[in-house]
C-alpha positions in Angstrom: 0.0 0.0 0.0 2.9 2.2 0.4 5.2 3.9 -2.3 8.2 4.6 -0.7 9.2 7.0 -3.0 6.3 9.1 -1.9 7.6 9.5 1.8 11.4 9.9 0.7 10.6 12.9 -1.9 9.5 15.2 1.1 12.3 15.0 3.3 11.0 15.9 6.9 14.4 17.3 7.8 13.4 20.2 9.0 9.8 19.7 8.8 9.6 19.1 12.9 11.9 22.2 13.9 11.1 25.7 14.2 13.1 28.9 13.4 14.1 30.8 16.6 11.1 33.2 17.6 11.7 36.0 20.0 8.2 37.0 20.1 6.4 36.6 23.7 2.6 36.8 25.4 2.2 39.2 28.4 -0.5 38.0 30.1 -1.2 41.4 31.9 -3.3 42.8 29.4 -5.5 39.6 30.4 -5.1 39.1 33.8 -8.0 40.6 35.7 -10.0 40.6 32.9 -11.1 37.4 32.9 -14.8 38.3 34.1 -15.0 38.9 30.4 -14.9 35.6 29.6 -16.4 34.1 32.1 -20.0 31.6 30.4 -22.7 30.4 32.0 -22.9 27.2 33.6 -23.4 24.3 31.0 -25.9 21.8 32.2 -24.9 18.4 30.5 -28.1 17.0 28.6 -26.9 13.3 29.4 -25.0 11.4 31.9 -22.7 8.7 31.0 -25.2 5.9 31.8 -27.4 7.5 29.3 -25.2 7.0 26.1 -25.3 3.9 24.0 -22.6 2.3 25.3 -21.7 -0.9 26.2 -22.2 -2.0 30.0 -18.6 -3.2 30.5 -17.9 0.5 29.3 -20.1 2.2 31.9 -19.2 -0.1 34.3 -15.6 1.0 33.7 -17.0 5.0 34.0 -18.4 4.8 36.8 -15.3 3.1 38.5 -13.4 6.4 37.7 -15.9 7.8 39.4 -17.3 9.8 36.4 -20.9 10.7 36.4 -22.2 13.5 34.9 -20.0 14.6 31.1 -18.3 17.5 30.6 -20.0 20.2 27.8 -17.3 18.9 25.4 -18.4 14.7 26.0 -21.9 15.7 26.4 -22.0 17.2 23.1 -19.5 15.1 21.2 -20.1 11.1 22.5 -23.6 11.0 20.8 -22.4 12.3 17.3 -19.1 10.2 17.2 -21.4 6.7 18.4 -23.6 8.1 15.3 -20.5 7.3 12.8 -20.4 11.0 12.2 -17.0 12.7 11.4 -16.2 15.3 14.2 -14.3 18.9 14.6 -14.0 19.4 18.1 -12.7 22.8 19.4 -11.9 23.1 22.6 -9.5 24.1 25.3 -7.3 21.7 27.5 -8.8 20.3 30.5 -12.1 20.3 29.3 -12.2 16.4 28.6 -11.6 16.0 25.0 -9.7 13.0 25.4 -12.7 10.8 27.0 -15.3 12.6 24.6 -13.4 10.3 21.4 -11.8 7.4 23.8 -15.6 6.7 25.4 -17.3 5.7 21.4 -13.7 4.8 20.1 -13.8 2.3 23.1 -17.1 1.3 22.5 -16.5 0.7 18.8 -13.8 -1.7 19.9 -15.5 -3.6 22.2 -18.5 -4.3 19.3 -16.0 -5.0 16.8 -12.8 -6.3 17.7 -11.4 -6.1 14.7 -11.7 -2.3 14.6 -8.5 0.1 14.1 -7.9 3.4 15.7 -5.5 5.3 14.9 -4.8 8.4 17.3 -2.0 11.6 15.8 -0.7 13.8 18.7 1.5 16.4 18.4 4.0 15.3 21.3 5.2 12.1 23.5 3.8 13.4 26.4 0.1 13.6 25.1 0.0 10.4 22.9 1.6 8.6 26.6 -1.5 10.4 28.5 -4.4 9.3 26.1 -3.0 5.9 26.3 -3.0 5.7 30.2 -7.0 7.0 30.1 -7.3 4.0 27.7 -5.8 2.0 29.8 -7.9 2.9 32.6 -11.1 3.1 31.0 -10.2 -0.7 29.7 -10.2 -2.8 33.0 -11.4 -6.3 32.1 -11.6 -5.6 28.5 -9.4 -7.2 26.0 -8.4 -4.0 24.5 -5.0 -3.3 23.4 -2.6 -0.5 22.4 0.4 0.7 20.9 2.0 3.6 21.4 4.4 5.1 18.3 6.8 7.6 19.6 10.2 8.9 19.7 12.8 8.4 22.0 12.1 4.7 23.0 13.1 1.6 21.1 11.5 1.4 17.9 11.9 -2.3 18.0 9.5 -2.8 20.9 7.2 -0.2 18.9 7.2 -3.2 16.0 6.6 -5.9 18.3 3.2 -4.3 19.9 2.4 -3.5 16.2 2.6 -7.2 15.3 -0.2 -8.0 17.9 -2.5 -6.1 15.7 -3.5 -3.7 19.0 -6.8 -2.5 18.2 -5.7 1.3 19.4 -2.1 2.6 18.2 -1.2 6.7 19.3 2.0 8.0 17.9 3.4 11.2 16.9 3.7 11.8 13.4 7.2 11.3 12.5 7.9 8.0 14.3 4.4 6.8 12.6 5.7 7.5 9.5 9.3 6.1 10.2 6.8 2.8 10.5 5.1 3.1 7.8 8.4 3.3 5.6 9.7 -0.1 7.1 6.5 -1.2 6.3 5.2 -1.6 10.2 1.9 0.2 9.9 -0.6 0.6 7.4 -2.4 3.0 7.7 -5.1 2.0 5.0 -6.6 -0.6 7.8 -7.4 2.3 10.1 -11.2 2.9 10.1 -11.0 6.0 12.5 -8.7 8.3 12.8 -7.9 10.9 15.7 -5.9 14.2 14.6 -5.8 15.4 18.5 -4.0 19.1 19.0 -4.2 20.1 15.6 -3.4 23.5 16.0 0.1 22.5 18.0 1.0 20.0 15.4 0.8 22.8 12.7 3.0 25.3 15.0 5.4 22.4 15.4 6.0 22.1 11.6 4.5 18.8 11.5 1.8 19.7 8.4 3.5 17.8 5.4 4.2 14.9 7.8 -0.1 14.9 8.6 -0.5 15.2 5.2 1.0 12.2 3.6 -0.3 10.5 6.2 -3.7 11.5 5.3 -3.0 10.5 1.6 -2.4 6.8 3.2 -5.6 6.8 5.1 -8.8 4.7 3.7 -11.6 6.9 2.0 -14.2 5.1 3.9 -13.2 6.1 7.4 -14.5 8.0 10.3 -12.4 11.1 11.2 -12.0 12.9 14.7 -10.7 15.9 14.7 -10.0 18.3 17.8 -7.8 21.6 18.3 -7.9 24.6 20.7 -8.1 27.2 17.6 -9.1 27.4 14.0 -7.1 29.5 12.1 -6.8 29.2 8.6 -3.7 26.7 8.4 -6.2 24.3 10.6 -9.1 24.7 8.4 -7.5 23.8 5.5 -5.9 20.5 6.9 -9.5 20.0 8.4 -11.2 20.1 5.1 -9.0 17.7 3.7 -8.9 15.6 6.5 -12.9 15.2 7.4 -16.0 14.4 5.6 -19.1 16.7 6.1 -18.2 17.2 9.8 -20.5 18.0 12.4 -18.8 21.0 14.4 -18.9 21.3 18.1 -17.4 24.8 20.0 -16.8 24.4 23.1 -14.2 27.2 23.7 -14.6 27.1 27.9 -12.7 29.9 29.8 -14.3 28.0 33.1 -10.1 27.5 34.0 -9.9 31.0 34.3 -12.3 31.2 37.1 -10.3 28.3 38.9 -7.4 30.0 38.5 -5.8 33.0 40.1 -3.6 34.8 38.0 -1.0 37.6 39.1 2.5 39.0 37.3 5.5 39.3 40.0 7.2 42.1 38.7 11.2 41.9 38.7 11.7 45.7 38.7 16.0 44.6 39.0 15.5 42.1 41.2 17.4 38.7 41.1 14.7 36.7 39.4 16.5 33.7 40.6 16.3 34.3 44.1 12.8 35.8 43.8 11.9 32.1 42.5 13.8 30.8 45.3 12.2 32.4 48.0 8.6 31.2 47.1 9.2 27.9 46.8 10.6 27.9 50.1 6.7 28.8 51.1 4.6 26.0 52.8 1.6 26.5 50.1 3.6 26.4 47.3 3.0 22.2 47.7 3.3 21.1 43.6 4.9 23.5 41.7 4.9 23.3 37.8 7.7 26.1 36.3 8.0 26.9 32.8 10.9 28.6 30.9 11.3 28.9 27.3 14.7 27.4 26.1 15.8 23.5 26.5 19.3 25.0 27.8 17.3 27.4 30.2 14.9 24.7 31.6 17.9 21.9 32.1 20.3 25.2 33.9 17.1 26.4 36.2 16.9 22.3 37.0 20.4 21.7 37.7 20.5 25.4 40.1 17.4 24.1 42.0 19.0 20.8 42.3 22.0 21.9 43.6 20.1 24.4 46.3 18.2 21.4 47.5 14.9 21.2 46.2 12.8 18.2 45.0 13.2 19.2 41.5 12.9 17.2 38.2 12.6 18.2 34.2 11.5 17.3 31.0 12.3 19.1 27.8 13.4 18.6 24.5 16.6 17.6 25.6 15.6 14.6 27.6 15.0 11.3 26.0 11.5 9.5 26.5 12.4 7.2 29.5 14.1 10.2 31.5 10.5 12.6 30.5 8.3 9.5 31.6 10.5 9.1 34.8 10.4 12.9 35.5 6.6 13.1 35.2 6.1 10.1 37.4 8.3 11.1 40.0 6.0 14.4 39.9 2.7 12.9 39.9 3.5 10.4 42.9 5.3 13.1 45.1 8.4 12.1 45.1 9.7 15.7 43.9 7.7 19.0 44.4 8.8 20.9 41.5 8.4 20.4 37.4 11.1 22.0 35.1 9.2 22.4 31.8 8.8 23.8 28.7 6.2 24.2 25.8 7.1 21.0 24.8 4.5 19.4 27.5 2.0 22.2 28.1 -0.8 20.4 26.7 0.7 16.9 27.9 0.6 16.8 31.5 -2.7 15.6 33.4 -1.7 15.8 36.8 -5.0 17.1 39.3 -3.1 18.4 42.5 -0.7 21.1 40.6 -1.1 24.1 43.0 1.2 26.6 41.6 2.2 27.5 37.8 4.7 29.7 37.4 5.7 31.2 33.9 9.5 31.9 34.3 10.0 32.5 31.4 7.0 34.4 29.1 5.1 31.8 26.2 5.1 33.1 22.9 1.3 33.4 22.5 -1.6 33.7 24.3 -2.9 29.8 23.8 0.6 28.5 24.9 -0.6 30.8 28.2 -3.7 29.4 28.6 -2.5 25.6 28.2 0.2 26.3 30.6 -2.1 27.9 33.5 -4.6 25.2 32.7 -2.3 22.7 34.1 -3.3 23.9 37.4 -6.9 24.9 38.7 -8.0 21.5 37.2 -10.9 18.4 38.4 -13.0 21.6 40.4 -9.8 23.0 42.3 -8.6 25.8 42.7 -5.1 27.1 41.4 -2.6 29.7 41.2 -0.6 31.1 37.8 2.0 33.4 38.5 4.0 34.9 35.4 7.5 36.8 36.2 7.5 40.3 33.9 10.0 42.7 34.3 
């Protein structure tokens, strides 16, 4: 099915990398603000027991302790069971990832011969849908693969060769698959394109394409991002069929988040840092620079000073990411190193403090970072250093 002289005449070289940007988001036009965006409370029209979904399924829902959908899953579970082809645009945290797995799941379980194939723009976020598989799976002989880089691509092929009926990858490493002749992508008969938008800023667009050249015509299409600009609409349009469209652009984060600037005015921003995560309520601290270097330097500083202190960035291969996060969800350190890299790829529930050390470059990359805190009805704090 696959001409490999159609991969090897685009040479991705370059096609995952980005030109150095100096541009930067101040979030202080925005911050207190917010009761401008602020929407009325959605009431879901369903809960979970109420969609056409197998019992097994809900049984495994309800063990999660999920009752009652989120405006995204409310809306989007009923069209997808329908066969329908999907644009979803929302924000992170709002519980895209359930509102495809849920009727993906359920397609799986009524067809075990089914074959989902889910893009995502980073490690860290095709790693975090398949965990919410995994837990949403419990006694169901469902399987999955995840295609990534940084980790042997030899045990990659080996969980191919069990046929799993869901594989997540990123695009590049799916496509170094598809050239040995791994995956093919014409047995997939839905398709996820999760974090569009990202994937485009990334440079991954040509790499989406010719996998979407690959893809079967007969197919049911999922597709979700946090914006729509014009890139995104054209890859949509080639990417879905008739799509129904749902909106769910929630700013409820910003109303479970407090967000303040700390003003550096000559100050060592260093020791500014320092001196509030000495505090008490500063518990679970997620930090974000800008710069690979920057991150690792700000890591190895904390480090050295004595705080419980781990990173992930660019830099770091997938086993030493995986290990970071983990040690950060379980406790075992109290402070994240990050950059942009896993804004939209952690899912971790008791993050009390964001701090932007170092400014994003837009306004979304703001709003995925600060919506790593604040998240499953708490509250949280953003802070953002300006000078």
């Amino acid at each position: 099915m696959y001409k490999n002289n159609k991969f090897s005449s685009r040479q991705r070289g370059f096609s995952g990398q980005r030109s150095f940007r100096t541009k930067t988001f101040d979030p202080r036009h925005v911050i207190g603000n917010t009761h401008q965006l602020e929407e009325e409370v959605y009431e879901a029209k369903n809960t979970f027991a109420d969609f056409a979904i197998s019992q097994e399924l809900k049984n495994n829902i309800a063990r999660r302790g999920y009752s009652v959908p989120t405006p995204v899953q409310d809306q989007a579970i009923p069209k997808i069971l329908e066969g329908n082809d999907v644009v979803g645009i929302a924000n992170t945290g709002t519980g895209k990832t359930a509102a495809f797995l849920i009727p993906l799941l359920d397609m799986a379980i009524k067809n075990p011969r089914a074959r989902i194939l889910i893009i995502t723009p980073t490690r860290e976020l095709a790693s975090q849908i398949d965990d919410e598989l995994y837990q949403l799976t419990e006694s169901l002989r469902i399987y999955s693969a995840v295609c990534i880089g940084g980790m042997s691509m030899g045990g990659q092929i080996n969980a191919l060769r069990r046929r799993p009926q869901f594989v997540m990858g990123t695009p590049g490493r799916l496509l170094d698959l598809a050239r040995q002749r791994k995956i093919n992508f014409f047995e997939f008969g839905a398709v996820v394109l999760d974090e569009v938008d990202r994937m485009l800023e990334m440079g991954f667009i040509r790499d989406i394409e010719d996998i979407i050249d690959c893809l079967p015509p007969k197919r049911q299409s999922l597709f979700f991002s946090a914006t729509l600009p014009d890139s995104v609409v054209r890859t949509m349009r080639q990417f879905t069929n008739n799509p129904i469209t749902i909106s769910v652009k929630s700013h409820d984060m910003l109303t479970n988040v407090h967000q303040d600037v700390v003003k550096i005015q000559g100050h060592m921003k260093y020791r500014m840092l320092q001196d509030m995560l000495y505090k008490e309520e500063f518990k679970k601290v997620l930090v974000f620079g800008r710069t690979k270097r920057g991150a690792e330097t700000l890591f190895r500083n904390l480090a050295s000073d004595g705080f419980r202190v781990a990173a992930i960035h660019g830099n770091k291969n997938q086993n030493q990411r995986r290990k970071s996060l983990d040690l950060f969800k379980a406790g075992h350190v109290d402070i994240l190193i990050a950059t942009d890299v896993v804004a939209r790829g952690i899912d971790v529930d008791d993050i009390t403090h964001v701090i932007n050390y170092e400014l994003p470059e837009t306004y979304e990359n703001y709003l995925h970072r600060i919506g790593r805190t604040g998240r499953a009805g708490k509250k949280g704090i953003a802070l953002t250093f300006v000078e």
